[in-house]
N, C-alpha and C positions, 0 to 999 in steps of 0.2 A: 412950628413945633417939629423937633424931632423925631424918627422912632424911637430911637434909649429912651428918650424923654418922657415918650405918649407911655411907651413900654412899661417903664418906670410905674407911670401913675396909674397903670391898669393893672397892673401888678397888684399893688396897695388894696384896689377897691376888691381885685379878686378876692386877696388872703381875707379879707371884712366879709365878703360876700359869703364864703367856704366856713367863715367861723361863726358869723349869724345863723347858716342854717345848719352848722355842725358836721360837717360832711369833709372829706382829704381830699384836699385836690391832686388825687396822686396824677401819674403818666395817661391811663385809661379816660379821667373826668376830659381833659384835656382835649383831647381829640374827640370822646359823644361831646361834648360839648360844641366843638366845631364844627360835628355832622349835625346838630339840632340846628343848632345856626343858618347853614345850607341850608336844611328843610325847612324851615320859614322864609329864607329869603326866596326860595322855589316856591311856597305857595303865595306869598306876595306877586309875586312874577305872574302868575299863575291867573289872581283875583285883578290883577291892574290888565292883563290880555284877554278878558273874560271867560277863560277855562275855570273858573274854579266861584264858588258861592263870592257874592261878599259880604253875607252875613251882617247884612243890616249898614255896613259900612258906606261912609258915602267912597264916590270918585278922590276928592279931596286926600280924605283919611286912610283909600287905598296907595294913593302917589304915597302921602306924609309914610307908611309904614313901609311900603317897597324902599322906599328910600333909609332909612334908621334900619334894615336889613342889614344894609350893607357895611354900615358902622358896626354892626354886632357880629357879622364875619370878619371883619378888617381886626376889631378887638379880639375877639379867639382866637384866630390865625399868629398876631403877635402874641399870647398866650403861651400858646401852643409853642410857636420858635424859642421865646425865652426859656420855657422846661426843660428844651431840649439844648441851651445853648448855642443857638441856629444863629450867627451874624445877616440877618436879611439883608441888609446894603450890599455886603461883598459878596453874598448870594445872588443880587439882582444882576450885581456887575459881570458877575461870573458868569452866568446863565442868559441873560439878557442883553444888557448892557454891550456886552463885545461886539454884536453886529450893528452896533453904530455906524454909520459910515463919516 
């Protein structure tokens, strides 16, 4: 799968998500939403390294949720690009990508 593509389809569920609980997704949602993100995949991180409670969770259910963290920053991140019109591919190329060797 692509990003336009994944993009595409996270787009969809967002505008569903924004309109079930009645709220704009304006510029502002975009990004708390990507630091909310952050801060669960930091206390994931956190409960799988044993700094932090794990609230009853087993081992198991701490990996399974550090892990689906990470999907849920990868999803706002592309969010977030799309509102803003951000090409991430030619961004990565640009940024990253060129020290190739």
């Amino acid at each position: 799968m692509d990003l336009e593509e994944l993009t595409a389809r996270l787009e969809k569920i967002s505008v569903g998500y924004g309109e079930q609980l009645g709220f704009d997704r304006d510029p502002d949602w975009f990004l708390l939403k990507l630091q909310e993100e952050v801060g669960e995949l930091t206390q994931a991180y956190l409960q799988l390294t044993g700094r932090a409670r794990a609230k009853g969770a087993t081992p198991d259910d701490i990996r399974a949720t550090f892990h689906q963290e990470f999907a849920d920053v990868l999803c706002q991140l592309l969010l977030f690009a799309h509102q803003h019109q951000v090409d991430l591919p030619a961004e990565v190329d640009r940024k990253w990508l060129r020290y190739e060797a």
